[in-house]
C-alpha positions as CSV (number, residue, x, y, z in Angstrom):
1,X,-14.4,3.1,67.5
2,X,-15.9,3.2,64.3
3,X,-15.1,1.5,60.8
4,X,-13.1,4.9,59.7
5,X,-11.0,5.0,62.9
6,X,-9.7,1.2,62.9
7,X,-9.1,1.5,59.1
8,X,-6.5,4.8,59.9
9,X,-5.3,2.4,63.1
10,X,-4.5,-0.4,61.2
11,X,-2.7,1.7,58.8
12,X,-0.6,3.7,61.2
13,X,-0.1,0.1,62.9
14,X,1.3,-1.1,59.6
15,X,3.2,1.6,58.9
16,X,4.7,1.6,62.5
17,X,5.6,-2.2,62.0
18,X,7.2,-1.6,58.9
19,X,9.3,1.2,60.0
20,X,10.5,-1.2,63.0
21,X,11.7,-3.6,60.9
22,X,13.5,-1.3,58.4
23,X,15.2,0.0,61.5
24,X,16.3,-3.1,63.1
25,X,18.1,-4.2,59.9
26,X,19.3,-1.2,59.5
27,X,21.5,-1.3,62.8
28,X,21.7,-5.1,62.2
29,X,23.7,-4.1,59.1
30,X,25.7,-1.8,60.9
31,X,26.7,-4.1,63.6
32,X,28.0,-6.8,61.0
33,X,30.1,-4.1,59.4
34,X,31.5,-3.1,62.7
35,X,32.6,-6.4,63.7
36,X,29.3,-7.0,65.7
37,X,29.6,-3.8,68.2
38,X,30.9,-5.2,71.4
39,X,32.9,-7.7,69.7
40,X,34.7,-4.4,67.3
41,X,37.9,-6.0,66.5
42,X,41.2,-4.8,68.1
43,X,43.6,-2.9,65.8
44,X,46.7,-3.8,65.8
45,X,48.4,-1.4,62.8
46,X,47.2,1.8,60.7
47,X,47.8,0.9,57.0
48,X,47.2,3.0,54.1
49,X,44.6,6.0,53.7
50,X,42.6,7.0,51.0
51,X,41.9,10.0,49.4
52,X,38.1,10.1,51.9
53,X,39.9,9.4,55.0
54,X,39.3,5.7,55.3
55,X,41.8,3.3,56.8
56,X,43.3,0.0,55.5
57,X,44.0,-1.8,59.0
58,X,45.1,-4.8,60.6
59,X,44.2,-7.0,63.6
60,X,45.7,-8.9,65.9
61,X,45.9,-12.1,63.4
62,X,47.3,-10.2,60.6
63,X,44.1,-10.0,58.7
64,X,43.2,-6.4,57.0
65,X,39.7,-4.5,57.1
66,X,38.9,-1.0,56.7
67,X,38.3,2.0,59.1
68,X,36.3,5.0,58.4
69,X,37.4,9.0,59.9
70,X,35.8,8.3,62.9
71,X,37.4,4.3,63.4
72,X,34.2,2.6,62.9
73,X,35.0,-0.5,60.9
74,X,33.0,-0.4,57.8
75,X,34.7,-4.2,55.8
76,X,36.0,-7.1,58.4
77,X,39.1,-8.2,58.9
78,X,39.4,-11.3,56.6
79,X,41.5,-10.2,54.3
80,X,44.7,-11.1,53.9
81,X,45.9,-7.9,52.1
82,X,44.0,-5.2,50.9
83,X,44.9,-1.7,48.9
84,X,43.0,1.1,48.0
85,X,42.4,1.8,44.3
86,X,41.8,5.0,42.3
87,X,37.7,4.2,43.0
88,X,35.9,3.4,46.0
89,X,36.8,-0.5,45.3
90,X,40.0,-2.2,47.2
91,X,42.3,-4.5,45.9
92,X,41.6,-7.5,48.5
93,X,43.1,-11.1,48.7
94,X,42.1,-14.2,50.7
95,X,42.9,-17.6,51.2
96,X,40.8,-20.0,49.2
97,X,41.5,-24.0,49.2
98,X,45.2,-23.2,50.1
99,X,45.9,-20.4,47.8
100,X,46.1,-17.1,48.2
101,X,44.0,-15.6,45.3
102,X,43.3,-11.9,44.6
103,X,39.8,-10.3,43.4
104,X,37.9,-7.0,44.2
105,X,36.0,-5.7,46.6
106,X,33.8,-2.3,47.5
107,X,33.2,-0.9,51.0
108,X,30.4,-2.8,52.0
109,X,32.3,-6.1,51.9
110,X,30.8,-7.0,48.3
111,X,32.8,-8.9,46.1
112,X,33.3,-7.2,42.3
113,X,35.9,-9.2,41.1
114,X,35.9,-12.7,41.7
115,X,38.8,-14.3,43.4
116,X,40.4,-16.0,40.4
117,X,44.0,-13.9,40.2
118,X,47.3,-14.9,41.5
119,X,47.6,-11.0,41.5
120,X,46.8,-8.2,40.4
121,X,49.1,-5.6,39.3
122,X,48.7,-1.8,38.5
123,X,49.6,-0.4,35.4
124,X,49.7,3.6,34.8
125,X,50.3,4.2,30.7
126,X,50.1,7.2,28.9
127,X,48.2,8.6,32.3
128,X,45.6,6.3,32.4
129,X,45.2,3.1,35.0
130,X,45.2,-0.3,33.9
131,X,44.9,-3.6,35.5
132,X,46.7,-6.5,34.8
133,X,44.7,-9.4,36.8
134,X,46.8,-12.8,36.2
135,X,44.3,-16.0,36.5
136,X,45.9,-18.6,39.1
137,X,44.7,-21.4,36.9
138,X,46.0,-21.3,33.2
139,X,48.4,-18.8,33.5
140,X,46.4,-15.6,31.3
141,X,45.6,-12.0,31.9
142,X,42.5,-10.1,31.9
143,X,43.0,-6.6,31.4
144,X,40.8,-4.3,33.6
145,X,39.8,-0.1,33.4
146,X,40.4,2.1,36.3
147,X,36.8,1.3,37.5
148,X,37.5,-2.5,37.3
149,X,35.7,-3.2,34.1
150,X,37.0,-5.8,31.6
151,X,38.8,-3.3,28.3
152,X,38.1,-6.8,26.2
153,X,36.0,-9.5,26.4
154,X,38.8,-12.2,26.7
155,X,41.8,-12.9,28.7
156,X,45.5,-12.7,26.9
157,X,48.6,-15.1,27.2
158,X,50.3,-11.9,27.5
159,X,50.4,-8.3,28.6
160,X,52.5,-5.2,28.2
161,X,52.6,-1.3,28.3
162,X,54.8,0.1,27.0
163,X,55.3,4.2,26.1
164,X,51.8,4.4,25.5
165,X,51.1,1.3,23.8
166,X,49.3,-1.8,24.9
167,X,50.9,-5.0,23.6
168,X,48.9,-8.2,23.8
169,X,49.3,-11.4,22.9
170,X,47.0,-14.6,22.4
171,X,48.3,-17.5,20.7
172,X,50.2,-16.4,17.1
173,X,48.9,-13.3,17.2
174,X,50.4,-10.0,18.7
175,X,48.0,-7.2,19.0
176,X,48.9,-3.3,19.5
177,X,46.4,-0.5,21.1
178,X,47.5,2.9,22.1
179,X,46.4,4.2,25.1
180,X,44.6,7.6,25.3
181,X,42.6,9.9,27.2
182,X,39.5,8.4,25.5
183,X,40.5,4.6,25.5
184,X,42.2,1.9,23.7
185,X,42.4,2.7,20.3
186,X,43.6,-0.9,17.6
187,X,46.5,0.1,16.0
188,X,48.3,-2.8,14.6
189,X,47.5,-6.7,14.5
190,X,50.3,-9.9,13.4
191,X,48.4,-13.4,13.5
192,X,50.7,-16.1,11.9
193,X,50.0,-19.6,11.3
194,X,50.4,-22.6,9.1
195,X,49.1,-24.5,6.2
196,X,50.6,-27.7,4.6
197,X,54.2,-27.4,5.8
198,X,53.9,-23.2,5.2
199,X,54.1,-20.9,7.6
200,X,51.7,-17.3,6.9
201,X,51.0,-14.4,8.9
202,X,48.7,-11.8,8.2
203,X,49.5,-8.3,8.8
204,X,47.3,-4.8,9.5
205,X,48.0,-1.7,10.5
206,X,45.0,0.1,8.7
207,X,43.4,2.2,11.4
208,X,40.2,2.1,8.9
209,X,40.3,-1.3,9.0
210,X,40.9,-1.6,12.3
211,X,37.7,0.7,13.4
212,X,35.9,-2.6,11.7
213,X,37.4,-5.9,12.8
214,X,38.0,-7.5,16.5
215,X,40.6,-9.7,17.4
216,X,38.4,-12.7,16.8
217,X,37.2,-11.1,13.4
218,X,41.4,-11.5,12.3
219,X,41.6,-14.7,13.8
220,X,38.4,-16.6,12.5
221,X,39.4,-15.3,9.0
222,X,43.8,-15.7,9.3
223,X,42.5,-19.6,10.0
224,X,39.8,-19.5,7.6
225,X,42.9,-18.8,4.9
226,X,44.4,-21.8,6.3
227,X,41.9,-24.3,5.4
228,X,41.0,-22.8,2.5
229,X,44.6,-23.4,1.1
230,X,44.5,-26.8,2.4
231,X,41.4,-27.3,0.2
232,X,42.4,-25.8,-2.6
233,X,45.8,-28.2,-2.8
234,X,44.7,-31.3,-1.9
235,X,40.4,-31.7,-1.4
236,X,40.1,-32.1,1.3
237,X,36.5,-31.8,2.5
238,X,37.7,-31.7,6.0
239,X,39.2,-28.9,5.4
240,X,36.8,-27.1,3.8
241,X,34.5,-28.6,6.5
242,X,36.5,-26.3,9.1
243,X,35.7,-23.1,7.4
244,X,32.9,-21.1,8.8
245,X,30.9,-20.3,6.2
246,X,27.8,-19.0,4.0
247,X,25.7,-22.3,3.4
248,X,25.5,-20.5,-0.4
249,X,29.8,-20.1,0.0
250,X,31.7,-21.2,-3.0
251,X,35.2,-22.5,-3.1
252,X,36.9,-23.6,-5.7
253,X,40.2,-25.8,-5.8
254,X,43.4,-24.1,-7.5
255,X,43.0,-24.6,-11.6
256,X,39.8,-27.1,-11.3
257,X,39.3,-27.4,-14.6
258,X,43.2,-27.7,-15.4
259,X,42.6,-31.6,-16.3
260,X,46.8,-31.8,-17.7
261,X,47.7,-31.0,-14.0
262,X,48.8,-34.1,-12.6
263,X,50.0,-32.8,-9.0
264,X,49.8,-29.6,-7.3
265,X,52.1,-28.5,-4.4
266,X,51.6,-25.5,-1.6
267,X,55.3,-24.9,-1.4
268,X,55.0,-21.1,0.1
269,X,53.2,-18.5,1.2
270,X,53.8,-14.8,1.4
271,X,52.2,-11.0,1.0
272,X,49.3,-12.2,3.1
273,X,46.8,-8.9,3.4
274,X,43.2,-7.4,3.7
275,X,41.1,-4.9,2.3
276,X,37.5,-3.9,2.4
277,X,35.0,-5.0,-0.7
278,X,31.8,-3.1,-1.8
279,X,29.3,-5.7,-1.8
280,X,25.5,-5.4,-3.1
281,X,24.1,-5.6,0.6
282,X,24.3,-3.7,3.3
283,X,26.3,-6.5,5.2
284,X,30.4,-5.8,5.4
285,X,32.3,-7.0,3.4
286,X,36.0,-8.3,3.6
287,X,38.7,-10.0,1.5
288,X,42.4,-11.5,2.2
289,X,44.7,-11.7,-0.5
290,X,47.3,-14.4,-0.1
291,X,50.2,-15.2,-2.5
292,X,50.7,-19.4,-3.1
293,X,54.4,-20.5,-4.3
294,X,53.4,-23.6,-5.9
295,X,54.9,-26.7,-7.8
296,X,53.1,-28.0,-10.3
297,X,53.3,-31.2,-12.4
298,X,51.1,-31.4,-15.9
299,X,51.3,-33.4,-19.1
300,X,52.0,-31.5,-22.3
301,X,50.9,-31.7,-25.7
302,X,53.5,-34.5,-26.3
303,X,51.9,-36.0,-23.0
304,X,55.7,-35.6,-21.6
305,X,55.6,-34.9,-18.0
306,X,56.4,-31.2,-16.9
307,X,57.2,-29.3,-13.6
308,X,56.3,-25.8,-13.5
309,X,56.8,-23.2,-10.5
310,X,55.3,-20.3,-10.2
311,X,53.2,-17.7,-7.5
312,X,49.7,-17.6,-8.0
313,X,47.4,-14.9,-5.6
314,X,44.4,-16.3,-3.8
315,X,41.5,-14.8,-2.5
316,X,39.1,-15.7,0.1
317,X,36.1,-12.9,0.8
318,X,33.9,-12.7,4.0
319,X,30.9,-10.8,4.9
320,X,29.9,-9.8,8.6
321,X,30.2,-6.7,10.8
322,X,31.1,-8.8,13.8
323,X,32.8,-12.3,15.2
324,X,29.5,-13.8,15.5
325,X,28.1,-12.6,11.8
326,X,31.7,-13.4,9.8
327,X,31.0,-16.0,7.5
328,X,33.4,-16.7,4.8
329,X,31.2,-16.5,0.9
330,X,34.1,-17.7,-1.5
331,X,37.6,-18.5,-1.9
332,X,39.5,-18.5,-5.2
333,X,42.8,-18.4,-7.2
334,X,43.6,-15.8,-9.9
335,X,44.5,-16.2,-12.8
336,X,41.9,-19.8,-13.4
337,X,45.3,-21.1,-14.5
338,X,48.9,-21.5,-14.7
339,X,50.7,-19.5,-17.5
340,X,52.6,-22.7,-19.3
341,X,55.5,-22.0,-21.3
342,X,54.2,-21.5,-25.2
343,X,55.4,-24.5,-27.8
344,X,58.0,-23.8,-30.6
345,X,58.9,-24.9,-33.1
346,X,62.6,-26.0,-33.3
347,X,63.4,-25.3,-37.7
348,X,66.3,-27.4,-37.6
349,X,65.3,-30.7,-36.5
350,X,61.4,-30.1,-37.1
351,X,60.6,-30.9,-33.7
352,X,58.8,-28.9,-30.9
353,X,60.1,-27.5,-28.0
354,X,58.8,-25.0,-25.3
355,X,59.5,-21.5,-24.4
356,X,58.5,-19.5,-21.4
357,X,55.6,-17.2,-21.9
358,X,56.0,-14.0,-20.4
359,X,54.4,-14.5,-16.7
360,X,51.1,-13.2,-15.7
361,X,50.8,-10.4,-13.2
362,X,52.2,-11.1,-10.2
363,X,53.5,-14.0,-10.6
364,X,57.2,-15.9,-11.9
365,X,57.1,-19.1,-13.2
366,X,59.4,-21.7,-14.5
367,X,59.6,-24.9,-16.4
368,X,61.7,-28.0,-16.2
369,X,61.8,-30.7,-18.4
């Protein structure tokens, strides 16, 4: 035999090897799907069918598995319950550590959602599947497609569909998507919270808006407001501390260079909204407006102590296209200072007393003595 003819042996003898092995774990793989051929376990009860035929089933013990057309088992019984879904993936759930826990599995046995879910419930909403998978542990909801992947990249405190609309919740804030052919689409956000003693809540229902901010977008910059105020009444560097922000961000206290002021007071807070803001860069740009009900206490020009009340509008800006990028670049109160009441002169005892100006813009304002 010469060199040419053991070279095209010792290839075909390769070749031959490699085929046998591909073989053998091919039927291998067959005979652990089947329940090991002889060993096929015995079925007990015909379950559910999907739309190619296949068979939910269950054995002797109670467990499930499926069956193909021709009753070749094709996933094990060790299930505890399985149901079909709307793709080739089942529903499955097993006993882990003494729970029964529910996750998602596709024909060959392969797990595609982890077993983390107390359940896992099917919703159908303006003619599109949903799933509502509810974590054993901390009580949330992760909110699956037809085809089992995540719609959000977080899990919700709460979950409903209702006439079309997908209502979520997570922590204050309440969160609105309508369900079409083509997706979710963000329709409406409410995120409250609180700020030295005042409750806020910002509100949007701009679909433009909407297009551009996530969920954590709202949230980072609905808390950002928070601590601003807190700065801006009392100093805090703490608070300002808590903002996330531009290392070139500037925030300024409420009237910093008002030097009579002698106490400031948050006392309310209300017409809490957003808007868009043309900026110089090509970076997004955002702004929440926030109207501040506050006392005041200040010295006049007879260095007599005076309270004055009025509503003065805030504003803190942001730039950033997404939650990782927001950064907050400035926060401020407008007017730069309170509108005090004008000094008269009284012409029958020669003495001065104070009248109301008329009030900026936007805001009412009062004086006691």
């Amino acid at each position: 035999m010469n060199k040419h003819m053991r070279l095209v042996v010792s290839v075909l003898f390769i070749v031959i090897i490699v085929l046998a092995i591909a073989i053998t774990r091919f039927y291998s793989g067959a005979d652990r799907n089947s329940g090991g051929g002889g060993n096929a376990p015995a079925i007990e009860k015909r379950l559910d069918t999907d739309s190619y035929g296949n068979r939910i089933f269950q054995d002797t013990s109670g467990l499930c598995g499926i069956i193909d057309t021709s009753d070749r088992v094709v996933v094990s019984p060790e299930w505890q319950e399985l149901k079909f879904t709307e793709t080739d993936l089942c529903i499955a759930s097993k006993r882990i550590r003494g729970k029964e826990l529910f996750g998602c599995i596709n024909y060959d046995g392969n797990i595609i959602v982890p077993f983390v879910y107390s359940s896992i419930e099917r919703i159908r909403s303006a003619g599109r599947t949903l799933y509502f998978a509810h974590t054993s542990d901390k009580n949330l909801t992760v909110v699956y497609d037809s085809d089992f992947t995540p719609c959000f990249s977080r899990a919700w405190d709460s979950c409903k569909a209702d006439d079309g609309t997908l209502i979520l919740t997570s922590g204050s804030g309440t969160y609105s998507y309508s369900v079409t052919d083509k997706g979710l689409v963000f329709k409406h956000a409410s995120i409250g919270g609180s700020t030295l003693g005042s409750d806020y809540c910002l509100d949007i229902s701009s679909r433009l808006l909407l297009e551009k901010l996530s969920v954590t977008m709202l949230e980072q910059m609905s808390e950002a407001v928070g601590h601003y105020l807190e700065y801006a009444y009392t100093g805090n560097s703490d608070a300002r501390s808590a903002i996330k922000a531009d290392p070139s961000a500037v925030f300024l206290t409420i009237f910093p260079e008002e030097h009579a002021i002698t106490t400031k007071k948050l006392t309310g807070v209300s017409d809490m909204f957003i808007y868009s803001v043309r900026s110089n860069d090509t970076t997004p740009h955002f702004a929440v407006s926030v109207t501040a009900d506050t006392a005041l206490t200040y010295r006049n020009e007879a260095n007599k102590t005076k309270r004055l009340r009025g509503s003065y509008k805030a504003v803190v800006e942001f730039a950033g296209g997404s939650a990782g990028e927001l950064r907050a670049v400035s926060g401020r109160f407008i007017p730069d200072k309170p509108d005090y009441p004008v000094p008269v002169l009284d012409t029958r005892s020669g003495s001065q007393q104070t009248a109301s100006a008329p009030a900026a813009e936007g805001t009412t304002q009062k004086e006691n003595g």
